[in-house]
PLY file of the C-alpha trace (Angstrom):
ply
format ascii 1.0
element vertex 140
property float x
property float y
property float z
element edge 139
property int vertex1
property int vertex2
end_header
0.00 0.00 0.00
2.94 2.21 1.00
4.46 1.65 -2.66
0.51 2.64 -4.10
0.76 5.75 -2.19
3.98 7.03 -3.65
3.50 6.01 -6.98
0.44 8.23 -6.58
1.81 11.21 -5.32
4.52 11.37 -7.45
1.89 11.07 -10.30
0.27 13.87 -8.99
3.38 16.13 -8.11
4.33 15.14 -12.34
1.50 16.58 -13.00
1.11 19.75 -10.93
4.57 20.55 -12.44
3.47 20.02 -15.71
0.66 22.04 -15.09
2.70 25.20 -13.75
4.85 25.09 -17.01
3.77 27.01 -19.89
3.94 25.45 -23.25
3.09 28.59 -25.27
6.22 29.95 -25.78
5.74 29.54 -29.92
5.33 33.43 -30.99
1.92 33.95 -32.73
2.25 34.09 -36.43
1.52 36.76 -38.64
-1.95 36.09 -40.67
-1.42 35.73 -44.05
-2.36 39.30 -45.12
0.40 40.65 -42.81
2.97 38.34 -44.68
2.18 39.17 -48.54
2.67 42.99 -47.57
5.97 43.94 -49.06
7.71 43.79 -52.04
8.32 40.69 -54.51
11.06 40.52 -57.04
9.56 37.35 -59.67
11.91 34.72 -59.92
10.35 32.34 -61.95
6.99 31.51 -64.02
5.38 28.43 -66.09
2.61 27.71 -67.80
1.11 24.56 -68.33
-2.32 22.97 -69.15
-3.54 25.08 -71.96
-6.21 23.98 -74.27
-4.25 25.54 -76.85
-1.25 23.93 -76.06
0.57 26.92 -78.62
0.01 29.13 -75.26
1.98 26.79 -72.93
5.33 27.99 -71.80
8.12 26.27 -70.67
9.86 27.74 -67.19
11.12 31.28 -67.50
13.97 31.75 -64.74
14.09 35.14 -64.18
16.88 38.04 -64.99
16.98 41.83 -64.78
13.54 42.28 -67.01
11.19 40.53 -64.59
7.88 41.91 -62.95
8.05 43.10 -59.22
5.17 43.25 -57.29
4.25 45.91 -54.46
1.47 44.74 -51.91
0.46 47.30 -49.53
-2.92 46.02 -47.47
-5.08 47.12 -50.11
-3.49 46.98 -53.47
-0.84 45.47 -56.13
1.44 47.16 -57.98
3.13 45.65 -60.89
6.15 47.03 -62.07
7.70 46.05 -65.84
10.58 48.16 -66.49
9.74 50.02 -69.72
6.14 49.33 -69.04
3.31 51.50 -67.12
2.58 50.06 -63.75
-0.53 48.16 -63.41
-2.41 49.02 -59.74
-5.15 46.13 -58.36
-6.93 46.81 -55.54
-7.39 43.75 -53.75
-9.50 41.24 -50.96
-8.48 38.01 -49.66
-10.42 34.69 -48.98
-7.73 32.45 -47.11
-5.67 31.91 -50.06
-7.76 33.11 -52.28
-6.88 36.89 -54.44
-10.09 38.77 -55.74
-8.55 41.79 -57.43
-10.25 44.81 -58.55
-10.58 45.41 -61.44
-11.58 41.62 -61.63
-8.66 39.13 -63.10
-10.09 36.42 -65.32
-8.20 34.24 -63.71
-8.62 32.23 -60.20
-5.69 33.08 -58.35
-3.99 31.64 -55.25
-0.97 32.12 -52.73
1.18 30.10 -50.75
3.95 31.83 -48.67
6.98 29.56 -47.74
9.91 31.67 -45.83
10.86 34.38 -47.93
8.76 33.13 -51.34
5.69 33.85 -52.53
3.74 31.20 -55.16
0.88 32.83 -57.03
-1.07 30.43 -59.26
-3.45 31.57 -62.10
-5.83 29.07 -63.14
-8.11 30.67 -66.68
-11.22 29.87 -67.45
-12.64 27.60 -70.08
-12.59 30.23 -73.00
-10.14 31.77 -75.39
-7.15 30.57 -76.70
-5.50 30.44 -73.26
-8.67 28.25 -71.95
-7.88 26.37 -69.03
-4.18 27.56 -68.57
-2.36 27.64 -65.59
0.16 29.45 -64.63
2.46 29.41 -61.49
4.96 32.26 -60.72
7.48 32.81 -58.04
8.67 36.03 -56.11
11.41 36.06 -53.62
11.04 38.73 -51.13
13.14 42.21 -51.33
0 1
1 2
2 3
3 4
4 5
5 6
6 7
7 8
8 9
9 10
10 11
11 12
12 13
13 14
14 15
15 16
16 17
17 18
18 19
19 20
20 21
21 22
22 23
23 24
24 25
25 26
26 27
27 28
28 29
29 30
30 31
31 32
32 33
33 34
34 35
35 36
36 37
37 38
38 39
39 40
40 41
41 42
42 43
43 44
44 45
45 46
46 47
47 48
48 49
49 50
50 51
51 52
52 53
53 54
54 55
55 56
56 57
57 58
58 59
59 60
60 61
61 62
62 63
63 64
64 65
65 66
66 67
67 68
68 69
69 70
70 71
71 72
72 73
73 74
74 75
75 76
76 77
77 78
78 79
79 80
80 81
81 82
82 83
83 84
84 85
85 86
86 87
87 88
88 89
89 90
90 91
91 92
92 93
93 94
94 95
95 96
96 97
97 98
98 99
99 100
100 101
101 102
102 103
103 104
104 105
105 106
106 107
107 108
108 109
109 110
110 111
111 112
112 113
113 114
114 115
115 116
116 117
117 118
118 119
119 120
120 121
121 122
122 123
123 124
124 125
125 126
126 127
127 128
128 129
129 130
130 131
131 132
132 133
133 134
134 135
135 136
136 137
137 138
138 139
């Protein structure tokens, strides 16, 4: 009985201790919105699937003439050197972009680290029915 007894009190001091300890120490992470702010130099695009398949293209890797994107909490500015920027206002829906004015495409994020994955998905019309395409930023 004697052995009972100590096995159960040092079940119980285990588990006060336990309970005492705090196991949120993991910071809180920033919600997505919070992480696409910024700027985005692209790194790479492809696109794939096409019903024409004439409007497929094979990976572009990315040099001195590629797009940069500026998010602010409300909008997206692409910037082309040697071409006017293009401004979208924007909302998101988890990962989910609805730009204004409206992109005929369904577009998505992921954010890994430092890199941003937008993927375009068109819909079934036009030569470029059904395309997707999936570019890649790395943060500046």
């Amino acid at each position: 009985m004697k052995k009972v007894s100590k096995i159960l009190s040092l079940v119980i001091l285990v588990a006060a201790l336990c309970s005492a300890c705090s196991t949120d120490s993991t910071p809180v992470s920033q919600s997505q919105a919070q992480l696409l702010i910024g700027s985005w130099k692209e790194v790479s695009s492809v696109t794939t699937l096409c019903t024409d398949a004439l409007q497929n293209k094979a990976l572009k890797t990315c040099d001195t003439s590629c797009e940069t994107l500026v998010v602010t909490s409300s909008s997206v500015t692409i910037k082309n050197s040697g071409v006017a920027d293009e401004v979208f206002t924007y909302t998101l829906s988890g990962n989910v972009i609805n730009t204004t004015p409206s992109s005929s495409e369904a577009l998505t994020f992921l954010i890994v680290g430092t890199t941003l994955t937008i993927t375009g998905t068109r819909p079934n019309s036009g030569n470029d029915a059904n395309c997707k395409k999936v570019t890649t930023y790395s943060k500046i």
